[in-house]
Kinemage of the C-alpha trace (Angstrom):
@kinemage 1
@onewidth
@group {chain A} dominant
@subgroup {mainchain}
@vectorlist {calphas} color= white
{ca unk a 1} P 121.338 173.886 106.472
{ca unk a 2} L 121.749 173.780 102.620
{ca unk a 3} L 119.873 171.748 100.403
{ca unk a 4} L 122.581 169.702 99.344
{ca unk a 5} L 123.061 168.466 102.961
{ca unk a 6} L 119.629 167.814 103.851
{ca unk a 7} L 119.366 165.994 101.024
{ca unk a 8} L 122.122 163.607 102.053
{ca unk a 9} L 120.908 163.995 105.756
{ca unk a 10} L 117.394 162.170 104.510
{ca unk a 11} L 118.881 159.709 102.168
{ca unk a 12} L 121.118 158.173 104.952
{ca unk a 13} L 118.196 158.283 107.187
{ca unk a 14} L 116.416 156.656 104.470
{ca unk a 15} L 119.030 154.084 103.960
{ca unk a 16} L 119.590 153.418 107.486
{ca unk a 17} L 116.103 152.740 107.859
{ca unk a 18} L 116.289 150.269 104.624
{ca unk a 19} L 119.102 148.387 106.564
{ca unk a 20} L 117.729 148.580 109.806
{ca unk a 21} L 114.475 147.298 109.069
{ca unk a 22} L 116.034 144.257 106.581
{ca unk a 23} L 118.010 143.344 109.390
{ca unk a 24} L 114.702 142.968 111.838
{ca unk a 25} L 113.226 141.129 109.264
{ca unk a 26} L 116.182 138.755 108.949
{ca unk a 27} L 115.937 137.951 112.395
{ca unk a 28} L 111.826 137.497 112.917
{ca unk a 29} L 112.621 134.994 109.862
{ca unk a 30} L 115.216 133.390 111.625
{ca unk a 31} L 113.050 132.687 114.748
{ca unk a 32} L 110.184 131.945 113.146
{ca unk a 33} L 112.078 128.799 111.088
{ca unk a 34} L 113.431 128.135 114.706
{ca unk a 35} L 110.218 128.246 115.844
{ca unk a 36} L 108.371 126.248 113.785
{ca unk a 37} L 110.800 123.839 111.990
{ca unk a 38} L 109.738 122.449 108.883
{ca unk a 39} L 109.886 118.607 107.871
{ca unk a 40} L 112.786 116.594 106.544
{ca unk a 41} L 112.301 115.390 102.898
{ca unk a 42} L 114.165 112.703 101.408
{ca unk a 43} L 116.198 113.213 98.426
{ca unk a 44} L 113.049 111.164 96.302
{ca unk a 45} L 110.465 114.088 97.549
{ca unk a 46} L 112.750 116.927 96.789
{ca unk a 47} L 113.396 115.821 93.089
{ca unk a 48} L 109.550 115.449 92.064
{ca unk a 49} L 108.833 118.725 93.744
């Protein structure tokens, strides 16, 4: 294998991993805010946070 296409090989490996793990963490977030829902605020709360 030439340098040139290991070099590719471990940057898509790389990137894959990138995506792969965002992904994962998109979906712990989601179930976590299923989870554990937060609290309603009124409109009053919001706009003097």
């Amino acid at each position: 294998m030439d340098p040139l296409s290991a070099a590719l090989k471990i940057t898509g490996l790389g990137m894959a991993g990138i995506f792969v793990f965002m992904f994962i963490f998109y979906l712990s977030i989601r179930l976590i805010d299923r989870l554990f829902p937060g609290k309603m605020q009124s409109k009053e709360q919001a706009l003097r946070a």
